[in-house]
Each structure stands twice: as structure tokens, then as C-alpha cells.
C-alpha positions in Angstrom: 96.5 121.6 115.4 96.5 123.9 112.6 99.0 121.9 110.2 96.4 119.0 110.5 93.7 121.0 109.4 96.0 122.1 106.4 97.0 118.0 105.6 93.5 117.4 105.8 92.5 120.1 103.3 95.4 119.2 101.3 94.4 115.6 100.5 90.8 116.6 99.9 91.7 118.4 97.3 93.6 116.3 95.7 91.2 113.9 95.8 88.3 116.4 94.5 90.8 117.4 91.6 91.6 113.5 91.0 88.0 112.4 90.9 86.5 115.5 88.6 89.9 114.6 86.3 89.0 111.0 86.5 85.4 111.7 85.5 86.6 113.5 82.5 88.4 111.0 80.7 86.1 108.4 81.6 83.3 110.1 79.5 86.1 110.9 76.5 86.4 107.2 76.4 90.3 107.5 78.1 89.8 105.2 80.8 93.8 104.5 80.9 94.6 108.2 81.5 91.9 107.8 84.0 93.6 104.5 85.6 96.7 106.6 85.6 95.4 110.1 86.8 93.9 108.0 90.1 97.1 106.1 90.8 99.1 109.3 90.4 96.7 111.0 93.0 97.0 108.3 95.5 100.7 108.2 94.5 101.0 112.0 95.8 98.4 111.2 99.1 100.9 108.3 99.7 104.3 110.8 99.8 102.3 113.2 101.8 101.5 110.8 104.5 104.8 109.4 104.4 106.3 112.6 105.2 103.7 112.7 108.0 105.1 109.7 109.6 108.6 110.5 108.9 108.0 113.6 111.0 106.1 111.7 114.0 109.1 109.3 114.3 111.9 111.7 114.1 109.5 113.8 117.3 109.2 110.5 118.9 113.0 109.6 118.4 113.8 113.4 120.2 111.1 113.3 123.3 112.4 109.6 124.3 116.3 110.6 123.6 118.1 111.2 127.2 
């Protein structure tokens, strides 16, 4: 229970950090570091859940194994 609390926290604030970024460099007139800034966010939310997954098929894999 605790290490979904932490994943939870963990992509908000990537997502907090991304968006106040991404509103940055929209007002400097940057909107392509902006572009990039939000893709590299979602890039890093993306690795995170995969390693979620990874995890919940490997325990899956072990509790059915005989």
C-alpha cells in the first residue's frame, strides 16, 4: 500500500514540475522546448509505469508458478 502512495506522488510531481516548466517557455515564446519538456515528462511517467507492470507480471508469473 505504501509504494502506491509513493508512485502516485511521484508522477504528480512530475507532472506539477512539467506543467509550471511548460508554462515558462510558453510565455518566453519557446513553445518547442515546451513541446519537448511535456513529451520528456510523459516519456519519464511512461518508464515509471512500465516498471510498474514489469513488476505485476513477474509477481503474477511467481504466485501461479507450481
Amino acid at each position: 500500500m505504501n509504494m502506491d502512495i509513493d508512485i502516485i506522488f511521484k508522477i504528480a510531481g512530475i507532472g506539477i514540475a512539467i506543467a509550471v516548466l511548460n508554462q515558462i517557455l510558453v510565455r518566453a515564446g519557446r513553445e518547442e522546448q515546451a513541446m519537448m519538456t511535456t513529451l520528456a515528462g510523459i516519456v519519464i511517467v511512461l518508464f515509471l509505469i512500465v516498471d510498474m507492470i514489469s513488476q505485476f507480471f513477474d509477481t503474477v508469473k511467481t504466485l501461479f508458478q507450481f
